[in-house]
C-alpha positions as CSV (number, residue, x, y, z in Angstrom):
1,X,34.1,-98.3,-26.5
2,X,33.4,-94.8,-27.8
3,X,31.1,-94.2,-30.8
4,X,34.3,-94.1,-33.5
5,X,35.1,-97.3,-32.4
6,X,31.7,-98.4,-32.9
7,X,30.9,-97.0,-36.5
8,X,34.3,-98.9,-37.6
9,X,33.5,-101.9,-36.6
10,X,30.0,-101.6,-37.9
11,X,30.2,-103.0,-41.8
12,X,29.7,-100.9,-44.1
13,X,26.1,-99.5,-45.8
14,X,25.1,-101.4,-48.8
15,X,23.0,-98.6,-50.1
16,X,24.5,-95.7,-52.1
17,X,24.5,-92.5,-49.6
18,X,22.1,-90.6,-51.9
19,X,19.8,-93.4,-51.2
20,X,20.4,-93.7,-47.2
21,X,19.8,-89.8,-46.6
22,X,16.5,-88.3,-47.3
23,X,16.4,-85.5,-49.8
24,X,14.1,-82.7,-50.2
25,X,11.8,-84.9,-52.9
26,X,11.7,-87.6,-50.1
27,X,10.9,-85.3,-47.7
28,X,8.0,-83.5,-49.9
29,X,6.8,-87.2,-51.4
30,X,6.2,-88.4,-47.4
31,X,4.4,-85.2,-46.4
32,X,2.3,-85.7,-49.4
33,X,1.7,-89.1,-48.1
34,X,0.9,-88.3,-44.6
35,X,-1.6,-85.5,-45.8
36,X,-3.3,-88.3,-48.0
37,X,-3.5,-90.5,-45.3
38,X,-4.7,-87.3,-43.2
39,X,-7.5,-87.0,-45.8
40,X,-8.5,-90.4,-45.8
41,X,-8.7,-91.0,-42.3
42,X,-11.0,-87.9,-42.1
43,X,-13.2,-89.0,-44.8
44,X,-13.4,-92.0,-43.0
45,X,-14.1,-90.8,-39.8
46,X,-16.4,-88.1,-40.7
47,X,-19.9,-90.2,-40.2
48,X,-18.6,-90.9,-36.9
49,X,-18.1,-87.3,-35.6
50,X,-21.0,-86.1,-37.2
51,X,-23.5,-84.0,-34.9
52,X,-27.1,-86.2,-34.6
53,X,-30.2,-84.3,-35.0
54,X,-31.6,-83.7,-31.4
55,X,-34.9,-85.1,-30.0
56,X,-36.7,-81.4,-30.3
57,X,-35.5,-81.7,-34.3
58,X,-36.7,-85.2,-35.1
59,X,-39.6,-84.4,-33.4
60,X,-40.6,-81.4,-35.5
61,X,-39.3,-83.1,-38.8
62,X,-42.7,-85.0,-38.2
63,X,-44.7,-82.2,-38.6
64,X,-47.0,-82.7,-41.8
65,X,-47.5,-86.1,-41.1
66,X,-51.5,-87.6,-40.5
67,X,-51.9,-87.7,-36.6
68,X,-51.5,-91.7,-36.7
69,X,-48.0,-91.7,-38.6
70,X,-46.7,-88.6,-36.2
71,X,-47.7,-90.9,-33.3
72,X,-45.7,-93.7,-35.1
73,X,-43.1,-91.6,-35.3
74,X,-42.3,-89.9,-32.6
75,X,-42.4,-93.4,-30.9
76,X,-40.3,-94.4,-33.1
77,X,-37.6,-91.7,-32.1
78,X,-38.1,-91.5,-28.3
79,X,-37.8,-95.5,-28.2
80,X,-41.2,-96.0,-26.8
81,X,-45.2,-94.6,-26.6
82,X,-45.5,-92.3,-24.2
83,X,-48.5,-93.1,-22.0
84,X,-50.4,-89.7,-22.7
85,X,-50.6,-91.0,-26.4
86,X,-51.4,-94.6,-25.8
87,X,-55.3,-93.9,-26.6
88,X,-55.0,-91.9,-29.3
89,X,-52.1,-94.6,-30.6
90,X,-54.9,-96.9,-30.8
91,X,-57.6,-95.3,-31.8
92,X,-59.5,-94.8,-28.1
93,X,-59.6,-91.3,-28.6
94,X,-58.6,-88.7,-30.7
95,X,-55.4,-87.4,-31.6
96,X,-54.5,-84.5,-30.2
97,X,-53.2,-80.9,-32.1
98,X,-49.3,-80.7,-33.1
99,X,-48.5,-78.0,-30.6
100,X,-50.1,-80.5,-27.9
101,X,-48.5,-83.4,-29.5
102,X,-44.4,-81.7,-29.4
103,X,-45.3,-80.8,-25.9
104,X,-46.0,-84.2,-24.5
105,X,-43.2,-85.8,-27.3
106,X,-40.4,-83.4,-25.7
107,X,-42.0,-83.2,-22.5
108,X,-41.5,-87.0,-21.5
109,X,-38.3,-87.4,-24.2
110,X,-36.7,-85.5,-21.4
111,X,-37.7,-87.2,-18.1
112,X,-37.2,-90.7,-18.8
């Protein structure tokens, strides 16, 4: 069977041609559609491929803060105490300068 044969058998379209075949407005209404949809998606999606602060930058951000609260925090942030702050975490000793304070933060942020 060859494709003329086919088409005639086929019954006809029950759509006016004008309406079967896209047109330029068609064409230009679904590209507007597919950029909206473009849009959305990346409003969407931008929270989700958004850069996160690093460690080092959180870890600064607390600078300001009493020695107690920056101790808090930077707990808070690395996910645990590390052990060079445990005293001063607690009150057994004080707390030690913000330069001193970074260093131990990113110091063990990095090795475990």
């Amino acid at each position: 069977m060859t494709r003329d044969e086919l088409l005639a058998q086929l019954s006809p379209p029950r759509l006016p041609l004008e309406i079967a075949t896209l047109g330029w407005r068609e064409i230009l209404a679904l590209a507007a559609i597919g950029l909206l949809a473009g849009l959305l998606a990346a409003l969407v999606l931008r929270p989700l491929m958004s850069r996160r602060p690093s460690r080092r930058a959180l870890v600064r951000a607390t600078r300001g803060l009493p020695p107690e609260m920056r101790i808090l925090a930077i707990a808070r942030i690395l996910g645990r105490l590390p052990e060079p702050l445990r005293p001063a975490a607690y009150g057994a000793a004080p707390a030690p300068d913000d330069a001193t304070l970074e260093r131990i933060a990113l110091r063990r942020g990095r090795r475990g």
